[in-house]
C-alpha positions, 0 to 999 in steps of 0.5 A, a space after each residue: 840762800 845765795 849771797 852777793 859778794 864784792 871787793 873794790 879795795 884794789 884796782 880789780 873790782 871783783 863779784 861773785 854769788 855763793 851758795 848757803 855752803 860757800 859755793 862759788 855759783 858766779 863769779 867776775 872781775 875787772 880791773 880798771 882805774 875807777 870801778 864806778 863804769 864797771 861794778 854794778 854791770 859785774 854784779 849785773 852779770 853774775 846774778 843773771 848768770 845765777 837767775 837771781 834778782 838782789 830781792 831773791 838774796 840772803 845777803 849782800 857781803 861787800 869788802 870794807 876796806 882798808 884800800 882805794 878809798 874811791 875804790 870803796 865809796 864805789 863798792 859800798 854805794 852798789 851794795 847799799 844800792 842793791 841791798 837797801 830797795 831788796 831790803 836785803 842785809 848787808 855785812 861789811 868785811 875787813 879786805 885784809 881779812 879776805 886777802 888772808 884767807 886768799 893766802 891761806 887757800 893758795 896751794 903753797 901756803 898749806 904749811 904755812 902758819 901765818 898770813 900777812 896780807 899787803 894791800 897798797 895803801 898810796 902815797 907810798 904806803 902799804 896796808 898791813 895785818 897778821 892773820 892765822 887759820 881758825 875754824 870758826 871764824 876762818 881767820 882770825 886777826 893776830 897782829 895789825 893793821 896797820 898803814 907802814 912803809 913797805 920797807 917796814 912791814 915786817 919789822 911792823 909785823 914781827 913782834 906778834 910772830 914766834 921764832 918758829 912761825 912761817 909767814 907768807 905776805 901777799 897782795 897788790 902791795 907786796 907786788 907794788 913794792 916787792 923791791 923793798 919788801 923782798 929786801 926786808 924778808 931777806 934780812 930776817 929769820 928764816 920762815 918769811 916769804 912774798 908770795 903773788 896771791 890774787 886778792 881779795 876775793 869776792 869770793 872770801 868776802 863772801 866766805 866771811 859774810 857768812 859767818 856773820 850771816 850764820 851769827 845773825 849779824 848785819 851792818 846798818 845801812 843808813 850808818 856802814 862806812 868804809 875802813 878807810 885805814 887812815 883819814 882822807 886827805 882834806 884841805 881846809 881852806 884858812 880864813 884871811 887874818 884881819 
């Protein structure tokens, strides 16, 4: 079985194939203001590199968000296309739970107890969450999300973590914001750090879909909506007073 795997809740839209052990077969990215001229030619290449059509998947993973919302439409509106002629499953994954596991699979973090993945959120803000390492599940969810400030994450954060816990944030808005954030990591207790990790990955997405997968699960493809993070930003307009 190989499965499709996407992310588009960042600027850098990202593909890739894995096999039924979570193998990387494919993979390719690429960054750019509006990933509706480029996704669907990435998911393109890697199935020609693999000699896959979406009708020979197992499955098709696709990051939910939280993130860009156009960003999102965009990766849902492919995977949905592709999985829904196939009639292939389509499973939804958190993008913070994906970043997490980025982090923990970064060589710098094999001491490190807790992931905290940052992604820009707009208009100033940033999505955070708490993950630790779990072997089933790969990760698991111990604190967050949350939509804060980048000064305020770490006091967003800190209650669900032990005085004695490392934690590593990492993500484009910790990169965005790493003026605020690294101000605020220097004021707390030791064991908080900022690290660059590349993420989320289509191939954690892809990770993730397979335990879902391996469980049985799938998402509707008539209902599947992204996790925006927070409602989108819509004017009514007011009806005139008499």
């Amino acid at each position: 079985m190989m499965i499709l795997c996407l992310d588009s809740a960042t600027p850098t839209a990202r593909v890739a194939i894995l096999d039924e052990d979570g193998r990387p077969l494919a993979a390719r990215e690429a960054t750019a203001a509006r990933h509706s001229a480029n996704l669907l030619r990435l998911c393109h290449e890697t199935l020609t590199e693999c000699g896959a059509t979406p009708s020979t998947l197992g499955a098709i993973a696709c990051g939910a968000g939280p993130g860009s919302f156009t960003g999102l439409r965009v990766g849902l509106a492919v995977a949905k296309g592709l999985a829904m002629p196939a009639e292939v499953p389509l499973v939804l994954l958190s993008s913070l739970a994906a970043l997490a596991l980025d982090i923990f699979s970064s060589p710098e973090t094999a001491q490190v107890d807790l992931a905290a993945p940052c992604i820009d959120g707009g208009k100033g803000a940033v999505h955070v969450g708490l993950y630790r390492r779990d072997g089933a599940e790969l990760v698991a969810a111990v604190g967050g999300p949350a939509l804060v400030l980048p000064e305020a994450a770490r006091q967003t954060l800190a209650p669900s973590v032990k005085d004695s816990q490392r934690v590593v944030i990492a993500g484009n808005g910790a990169d965005r914001y790493a003026g605020a954030l690294d101000a605020s990591l220097a004021a707390a207790a030791a064991g908080w750090r900022r690290l660059i990790v590349a993420g989320p990955t289509a191939i954690s997405i892809g990770r993730l879909g397979l335990v879902r997968r391996r469980r049985g699960e799938a998402d509707d493809l008539s209902s599947a909506v992204p996790l925006y993070g927070r409602a989108p930003d819509i004017t009514v307009k007011k009806t005139p007073e008499k």
